[in-house]
C-alpha positions in Angstrom: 31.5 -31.3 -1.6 34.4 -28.9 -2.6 35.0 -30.4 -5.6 33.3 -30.4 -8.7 33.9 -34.1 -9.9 31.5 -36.6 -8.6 32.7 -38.9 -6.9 32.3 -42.8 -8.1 31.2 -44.9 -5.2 30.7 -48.3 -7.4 34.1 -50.2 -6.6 35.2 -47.7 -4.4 38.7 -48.7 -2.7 39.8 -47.4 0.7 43.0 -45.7 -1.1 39.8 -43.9 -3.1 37.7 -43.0 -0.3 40.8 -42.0 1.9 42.1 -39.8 -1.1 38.2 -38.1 -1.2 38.6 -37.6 2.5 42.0 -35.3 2.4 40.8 -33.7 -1.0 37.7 -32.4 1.0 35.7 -34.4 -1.9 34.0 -36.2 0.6 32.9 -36.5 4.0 32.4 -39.8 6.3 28.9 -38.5 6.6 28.2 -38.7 2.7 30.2 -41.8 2.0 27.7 -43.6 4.4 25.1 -42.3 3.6 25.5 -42.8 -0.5 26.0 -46.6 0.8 22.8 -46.5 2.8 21.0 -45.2 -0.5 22.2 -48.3 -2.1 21.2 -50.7 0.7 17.7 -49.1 0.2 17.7 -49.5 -3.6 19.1 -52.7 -4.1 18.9 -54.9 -0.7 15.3 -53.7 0.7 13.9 -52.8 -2.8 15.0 -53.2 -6.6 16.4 -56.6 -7.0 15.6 -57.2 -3.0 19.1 -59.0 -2.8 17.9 -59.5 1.1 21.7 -59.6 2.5 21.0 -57.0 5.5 19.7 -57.9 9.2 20.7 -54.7 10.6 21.6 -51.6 10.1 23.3 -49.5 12.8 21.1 -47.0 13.9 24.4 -44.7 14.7 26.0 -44.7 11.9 25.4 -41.7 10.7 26.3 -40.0 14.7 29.7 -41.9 14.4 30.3 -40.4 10.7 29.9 -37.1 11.9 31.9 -37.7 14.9 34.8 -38.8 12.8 34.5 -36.0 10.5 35.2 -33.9 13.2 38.4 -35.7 14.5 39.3 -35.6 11.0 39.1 -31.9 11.1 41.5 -31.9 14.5 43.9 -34.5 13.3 43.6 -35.9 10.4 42.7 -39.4 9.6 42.2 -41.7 13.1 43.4 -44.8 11.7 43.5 -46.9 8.3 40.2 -47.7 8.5 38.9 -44.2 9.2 35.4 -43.7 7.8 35.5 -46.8 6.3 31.7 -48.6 6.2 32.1 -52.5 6.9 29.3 -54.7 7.2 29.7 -57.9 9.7 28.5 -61.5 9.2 25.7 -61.7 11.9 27.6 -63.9 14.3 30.0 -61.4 16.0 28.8 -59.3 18.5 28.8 -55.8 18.3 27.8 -53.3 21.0 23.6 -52.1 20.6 23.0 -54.5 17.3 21.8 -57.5 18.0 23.5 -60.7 17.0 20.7 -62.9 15.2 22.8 -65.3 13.6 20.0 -65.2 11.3 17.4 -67.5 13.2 14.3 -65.9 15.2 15.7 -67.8 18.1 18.4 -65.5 18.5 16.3 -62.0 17.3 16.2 -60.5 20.5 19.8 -60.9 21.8 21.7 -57.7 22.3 25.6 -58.6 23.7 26.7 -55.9 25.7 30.4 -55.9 24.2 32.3 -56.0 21.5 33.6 -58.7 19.7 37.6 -58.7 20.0 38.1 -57.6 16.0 34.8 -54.9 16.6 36.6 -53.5 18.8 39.8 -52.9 16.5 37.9 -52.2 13.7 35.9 -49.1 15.5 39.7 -48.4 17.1 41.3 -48.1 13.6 38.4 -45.7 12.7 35.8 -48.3 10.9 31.9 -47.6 11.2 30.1 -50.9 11.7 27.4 -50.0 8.5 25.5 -53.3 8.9 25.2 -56.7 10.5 24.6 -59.0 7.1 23.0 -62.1 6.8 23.9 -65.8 7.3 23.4 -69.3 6.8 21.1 -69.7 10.2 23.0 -70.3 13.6 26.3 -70.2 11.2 26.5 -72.6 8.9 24.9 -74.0 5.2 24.0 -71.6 2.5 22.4 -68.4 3.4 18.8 -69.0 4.7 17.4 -68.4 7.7 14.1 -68.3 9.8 14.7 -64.5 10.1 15.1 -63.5 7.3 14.5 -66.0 4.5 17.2 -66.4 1.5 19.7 -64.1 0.0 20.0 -63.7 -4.1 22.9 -63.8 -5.7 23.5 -60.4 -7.5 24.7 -62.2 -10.7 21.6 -64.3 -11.0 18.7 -63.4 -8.2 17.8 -67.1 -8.9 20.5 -68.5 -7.7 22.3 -68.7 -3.8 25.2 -66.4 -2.7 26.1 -69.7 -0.9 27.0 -69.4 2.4 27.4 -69.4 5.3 29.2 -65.5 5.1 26.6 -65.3 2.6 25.3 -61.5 3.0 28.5 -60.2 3.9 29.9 -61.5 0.2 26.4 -60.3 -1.3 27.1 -56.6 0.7 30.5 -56.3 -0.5 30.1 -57.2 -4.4 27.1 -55.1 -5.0 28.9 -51.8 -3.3 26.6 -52.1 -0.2 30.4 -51.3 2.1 34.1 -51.0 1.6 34.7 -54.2 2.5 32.8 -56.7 4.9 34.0 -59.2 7.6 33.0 -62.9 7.4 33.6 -65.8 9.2 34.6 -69.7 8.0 34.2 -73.1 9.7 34.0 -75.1 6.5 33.9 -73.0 3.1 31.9 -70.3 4.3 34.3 -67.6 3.5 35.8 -68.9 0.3 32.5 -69.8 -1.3 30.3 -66.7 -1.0 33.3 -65.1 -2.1 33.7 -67.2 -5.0 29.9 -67.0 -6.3 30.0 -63.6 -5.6 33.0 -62.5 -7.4 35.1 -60.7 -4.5 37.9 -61.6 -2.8 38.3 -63.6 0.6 40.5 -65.2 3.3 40.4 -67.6 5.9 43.4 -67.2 8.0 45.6 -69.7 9.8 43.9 -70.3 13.1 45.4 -68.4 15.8 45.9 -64.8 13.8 42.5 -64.0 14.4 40.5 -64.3 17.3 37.3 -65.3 17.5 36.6 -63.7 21.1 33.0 -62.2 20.9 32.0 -64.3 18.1 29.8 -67.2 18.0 31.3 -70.9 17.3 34.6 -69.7 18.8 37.0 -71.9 21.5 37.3 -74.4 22.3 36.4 -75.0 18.9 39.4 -74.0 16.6 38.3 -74.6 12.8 36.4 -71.6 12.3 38.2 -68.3 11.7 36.9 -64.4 10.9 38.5 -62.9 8.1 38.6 -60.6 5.3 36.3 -59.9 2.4 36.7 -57.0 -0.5 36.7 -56.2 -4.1 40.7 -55.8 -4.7 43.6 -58.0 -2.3 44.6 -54.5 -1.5 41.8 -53.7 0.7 41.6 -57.0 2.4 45.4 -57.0 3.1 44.7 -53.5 4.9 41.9 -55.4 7.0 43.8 -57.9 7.8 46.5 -55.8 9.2 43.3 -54.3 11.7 41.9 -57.7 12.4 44.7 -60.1 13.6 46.3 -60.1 17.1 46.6 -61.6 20.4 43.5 -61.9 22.6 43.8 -64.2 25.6 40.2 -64.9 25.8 40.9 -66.7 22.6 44.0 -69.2 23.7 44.6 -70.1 20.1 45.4 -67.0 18.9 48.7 -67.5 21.1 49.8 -69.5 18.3 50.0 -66.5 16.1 52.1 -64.6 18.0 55.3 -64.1 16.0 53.9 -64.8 12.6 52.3 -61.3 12.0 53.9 -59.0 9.4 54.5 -55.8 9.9 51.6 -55.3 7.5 50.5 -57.0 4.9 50.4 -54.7 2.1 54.1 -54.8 2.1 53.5 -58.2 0.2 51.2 -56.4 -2.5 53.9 -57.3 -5.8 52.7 -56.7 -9.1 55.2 -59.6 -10.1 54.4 -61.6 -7.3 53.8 -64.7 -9.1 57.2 -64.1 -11.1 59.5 -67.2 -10.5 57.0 -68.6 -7.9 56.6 -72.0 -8.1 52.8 -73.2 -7.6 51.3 -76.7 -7.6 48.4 -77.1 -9.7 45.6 -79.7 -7.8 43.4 -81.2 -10.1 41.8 -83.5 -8.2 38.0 -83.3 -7.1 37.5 -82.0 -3.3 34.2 -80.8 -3.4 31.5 -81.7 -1.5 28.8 -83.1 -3.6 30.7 -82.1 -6.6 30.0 -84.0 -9.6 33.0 -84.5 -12.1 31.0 -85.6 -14.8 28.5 -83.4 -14.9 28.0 -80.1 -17.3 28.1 -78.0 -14.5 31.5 -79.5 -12.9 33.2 -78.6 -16.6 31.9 -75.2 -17.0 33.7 -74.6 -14.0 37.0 -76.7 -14.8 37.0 -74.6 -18.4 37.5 -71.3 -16.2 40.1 -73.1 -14.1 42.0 -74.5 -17.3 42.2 -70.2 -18.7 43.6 -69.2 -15.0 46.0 -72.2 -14.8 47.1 -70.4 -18.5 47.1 -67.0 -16.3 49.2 -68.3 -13.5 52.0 -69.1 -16.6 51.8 -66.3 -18.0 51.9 -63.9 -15.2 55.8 -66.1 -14.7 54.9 -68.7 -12.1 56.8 -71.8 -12.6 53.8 -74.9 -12.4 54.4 -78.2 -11.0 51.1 -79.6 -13.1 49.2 -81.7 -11.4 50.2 -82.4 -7.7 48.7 -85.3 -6.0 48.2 -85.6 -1.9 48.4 -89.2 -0.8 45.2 -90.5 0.6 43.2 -86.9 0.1 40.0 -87.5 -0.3 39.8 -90.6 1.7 41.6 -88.5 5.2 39.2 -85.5 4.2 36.3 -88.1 4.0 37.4 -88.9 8.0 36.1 -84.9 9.2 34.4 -85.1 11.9 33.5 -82.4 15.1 34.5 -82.8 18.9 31.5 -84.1 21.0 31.6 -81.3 23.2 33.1 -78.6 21.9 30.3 -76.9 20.0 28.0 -76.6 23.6 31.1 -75.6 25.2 31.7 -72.8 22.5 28.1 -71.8 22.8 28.4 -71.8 26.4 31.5 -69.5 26.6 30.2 -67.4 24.0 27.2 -66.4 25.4 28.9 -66.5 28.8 30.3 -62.8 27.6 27.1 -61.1 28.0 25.5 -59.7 31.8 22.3 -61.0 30.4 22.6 -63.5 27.5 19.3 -65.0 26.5 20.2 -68.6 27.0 23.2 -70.0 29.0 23.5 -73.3 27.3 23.2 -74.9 23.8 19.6 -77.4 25.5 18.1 -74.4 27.0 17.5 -72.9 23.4 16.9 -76.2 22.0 14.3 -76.0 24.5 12.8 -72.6 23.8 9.3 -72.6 21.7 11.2 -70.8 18.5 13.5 -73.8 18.2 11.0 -75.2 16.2 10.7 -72.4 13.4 14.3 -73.0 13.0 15.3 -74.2 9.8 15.5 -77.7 9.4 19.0 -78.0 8.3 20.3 -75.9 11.9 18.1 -77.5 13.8 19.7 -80.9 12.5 23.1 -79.8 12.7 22.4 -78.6 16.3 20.8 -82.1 17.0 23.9 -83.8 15.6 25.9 -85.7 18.4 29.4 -86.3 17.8 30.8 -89.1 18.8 35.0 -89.9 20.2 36.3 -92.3 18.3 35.3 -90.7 15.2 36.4 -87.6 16.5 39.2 -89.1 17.4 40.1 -90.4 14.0 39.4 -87.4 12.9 42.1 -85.6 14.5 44.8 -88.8 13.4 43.7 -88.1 9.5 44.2 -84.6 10.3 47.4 -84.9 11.3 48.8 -87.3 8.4 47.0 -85.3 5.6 48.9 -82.0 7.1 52.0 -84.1 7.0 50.9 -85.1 3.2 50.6 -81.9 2.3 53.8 -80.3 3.5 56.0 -83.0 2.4 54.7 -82.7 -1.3 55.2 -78.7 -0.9 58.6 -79.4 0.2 59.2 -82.2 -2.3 58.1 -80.2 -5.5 59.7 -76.6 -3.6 56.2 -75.5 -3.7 55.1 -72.1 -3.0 51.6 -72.5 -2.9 48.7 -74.9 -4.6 46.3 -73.6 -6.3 42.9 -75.6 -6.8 39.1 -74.2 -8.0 37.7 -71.7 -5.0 34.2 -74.2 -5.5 33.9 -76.8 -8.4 30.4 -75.8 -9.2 28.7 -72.7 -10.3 25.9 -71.3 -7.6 23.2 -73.4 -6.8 19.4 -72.7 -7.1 18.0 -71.1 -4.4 14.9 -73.2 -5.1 16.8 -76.3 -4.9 18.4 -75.4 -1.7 15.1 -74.8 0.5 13.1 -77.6 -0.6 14.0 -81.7 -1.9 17.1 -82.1 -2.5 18.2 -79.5 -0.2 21.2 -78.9 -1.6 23.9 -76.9 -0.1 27.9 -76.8 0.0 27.6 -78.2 -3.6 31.6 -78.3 -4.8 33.3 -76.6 -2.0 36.8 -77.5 -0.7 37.1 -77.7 2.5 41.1 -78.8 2.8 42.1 -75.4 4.6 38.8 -76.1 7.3 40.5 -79.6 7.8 43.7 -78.5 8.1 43.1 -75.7 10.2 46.9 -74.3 10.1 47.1 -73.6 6.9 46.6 -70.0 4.7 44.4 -69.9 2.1 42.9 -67.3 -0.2 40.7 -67.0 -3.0 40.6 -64.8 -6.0 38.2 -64.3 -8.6 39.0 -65.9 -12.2 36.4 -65.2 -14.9 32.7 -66.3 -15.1 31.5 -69.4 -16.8 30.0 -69.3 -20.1 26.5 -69.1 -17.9 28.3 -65.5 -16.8 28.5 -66.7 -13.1 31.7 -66.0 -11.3 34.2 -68.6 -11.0 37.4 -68.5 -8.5 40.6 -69.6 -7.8 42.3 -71.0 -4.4 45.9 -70.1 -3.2 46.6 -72.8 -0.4 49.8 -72.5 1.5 51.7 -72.9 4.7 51.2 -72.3 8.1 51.0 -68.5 8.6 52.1 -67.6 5.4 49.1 -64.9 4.5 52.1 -63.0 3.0 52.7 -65.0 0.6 49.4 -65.9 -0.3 48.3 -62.1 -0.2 51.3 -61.9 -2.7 50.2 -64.1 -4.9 46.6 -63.4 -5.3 47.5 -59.8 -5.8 49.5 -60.8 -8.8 47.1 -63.0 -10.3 44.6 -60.4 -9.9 46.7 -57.4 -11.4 47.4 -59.9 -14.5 43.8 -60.2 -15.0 41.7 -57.7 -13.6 38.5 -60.5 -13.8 36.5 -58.6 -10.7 33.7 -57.2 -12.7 30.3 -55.8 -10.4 27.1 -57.3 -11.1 24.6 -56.2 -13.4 22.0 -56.3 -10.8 23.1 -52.7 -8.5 24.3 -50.4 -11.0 25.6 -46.9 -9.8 22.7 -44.9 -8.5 
């Protein structure tokens, strides 16, 4: 390096790495390798956090091949030589895609996912395909590669199912890392692991390359990091059209120029916010010690949000919440047609439809909570239903927004602190304990969460920002605010600097 000072890779923004880069403090090459030292420490050895499937084998070829460019021209884009690790569902060219189950070891796609391929465009290295709950959903165990800790107690789940890519970015294993949501999967891990993540309004992002994409519309990739900086500059790489995903046609128009341009210190000045008080979690229970440990954090923030200038409307009620949420339920053929579209990408995929790997002799090493959500039939009417309470909550919640001149609501990221890992693999199998899943109902909504302190346990703790259709902006905004005001990110104990 041509400078004397060390550089600090713990908490490490791009704006930090980018400002190395031009210095001549750093190069791409010793940026990833300093965070493949610490996948080596802390994921493989140390702690054995155990959030890494892959690593990319090229890594350190494409670091030196951007150093070069950099030489030429400068930086390539505003991801250049920026690590980010991927949730093992989206496909990226020579890694395989696992989705953490042994059924799926040996499959190597033979493109890009859509966002892989703007990532590597805007100069990101793919670092590391991260671990999952198995075939995408639950907490994050899997018949490949077992469970991942929790870097704030190795005890406990990082929940799930963008599990290892929440674990990867709060212990400074990347940058930032790229999840994907269906139910809570972004907002939880993120939550429990004290980071910062979004799961867009369907339509901004596509899901083309990715598995559990259309026809299917409730899951979404999106952004995880340490600051609302960094994920607003991933964002900006990651949405846009992509006709092989029709929904993202609905986006069109409602991207910013960039969303950094909503990064406002005093954000939250004037803004008037909804507080929602009322339990949504799954599983949660209200009375419990574990329920108020969680609702003393929320109590401090709801304090923060007032202090930082936001004008509360405290509490909000939605008419008939719980009892529409209560009516979820999936399409009876979308999830094989998904499956079968997704896979349909590849020259060679390894099965061509949802019963052909049922029927494949590793379908039974599966974990049993996969292999019963695979085995799950759905049936019309109650999909059907579905859709109708849908529709009426989304109306519900918009017309109390516009009644109260709401901004935003805010509500707790997940009502409970992070479950056992013990509890979670064997009787009672518990999994998704206190998550919301409003935003994954009402799939056209933005939502956001923050991190807001740790419980008297010292386990991380989190705030929601729920808002309207396509308004990331705002929400971005908002959290940025909330998280200047109080600075509560704090790295765990577990993966120190090396």
């Amino acid at each position: 390096m041509s400078s004397s000072t060390p550089f600090h890779l713990l908490e490490a923004t791009i704006d930090d790495i980018h400002s190395a880069y031009k210095s001549g403090q750093l190069t791409v090459r010793q940026v990833v390798q300093m965070y493949l030292d610490r996948i080596e420490a802390y994921d493989k050895n140390g702690p054995a956090l155990n959030a890494i499937i892959t690593l990319n084998s090229n890594a350190l070829e494409e670091a030196d091949r951007l150093d070069s460019a950099f030489k030429t021209s400068g930086l390539t884009g505003p991801l250049h030589g920026i690590p980010v690790i991927l949730k093992d569902q989206a496909d990226a060219k020579g890694m395989p895609t696992t989705l953490g189950s042994v059924l799926f070891k040996n499959y190597y796609p033979d493109r890009d996912a859509f966002v892989v391929e703007k990532l590597k465009k805007a100069g990101a290295i793919i670092l590391a395909k991260a671990t999952l709950g198995e075939l995408g959903g639950g907490d994050t165990h899997g018949s490949l590669f077992g469970s991942t800790r929790n870097p704030y107690d190795l005890e406990r789940t990082v929940g799930g199912s963008s599990g290892g890519s929440a674990a990867s970015v709060s212990a400074n294993f990347s940058t930032v890392a790229v999840g994907q949501e269906g139910l809570a999967s972004i907002r939880r891990p993120s939550t429990w692991n004290c980071i910062v993540g979004m799961r867009p309004t369907a339509g901004l992002v596509s899901r083309g390359g990715v598995y559990a994409g259309w026809p299917e519309v409730n899951g979404s990739l999106g952004p995880m990091a340490r600051t609302v900086r960094d994920l607003a500059i991933l964002l900006d790489v990651m949405v846009g059209y992509d006709p092989e995903d029709p929904v993202t046609a609905r986006g069109v128009g409602h991207v910013p120029e960039s969303y950094t341009k909503f990064l406002d210190k005093n954000g939250l000045k004037g803004a008037r916010i909804g507080i929602l008080r009322e339990s949504i979690g799954i599983g949660s229970e209200p009375d419990s010690e574990d329920f108020k440990k969680i609702t003393e954090v929320f109590e401090k923030a709801v304090g923060e949000l007032k202090t930082a200038g936001a004008e509360l409307v405290d509490p909000v009620a939605i008419p008939k919440l719980n009892e529409l949420l209560a009516k979820r339920a999936g399409s009876p053929t979308g999830g094989d047609e998904s499956f079968r579209l997704y896979l349909a990408r590849s020259a060679n995929p390894l099965f061509k439809t949802r019963e052909e790997a049922m029927s494949s002799p590793d379908f039974s090493r599966v974990g049993q909570e996969a292999q019963k959500r695979w085995n799950r039939s759905s049936e019309a009417v109650k999909h059907y239903e579905s859709l109708k309470a849908q529709d009426e909550l989304m109306t519900n919640l918009l017309k109390v927004m516009a009644d109260y001149r709401l901004d935003a609501i805010v509500h707790k990221a997940v009502e409970h602190q992070p479950t056992l890992i013990s509890d979670g693999i064997k009787p009672p199998y518990v999994n998704h304990k206190g998550a919301p899943h409003l935003n994954t109902f009402l799939v056209f909504v933005s939502s956001i969460v923050v991190p807001a302190g740790f419980t008297r346990d010292n386990l991380p703790a989190g705030i929601t920002f729920l808002g309207r259709p396509y308004d990331e902006g705002n929400m971005v905004k908002f959290a940025y605010s909330y998280e200047q005001a109080t600075h509560h990110r704090r790295p765990p104990a577990s993966t120190t600097p090396l």
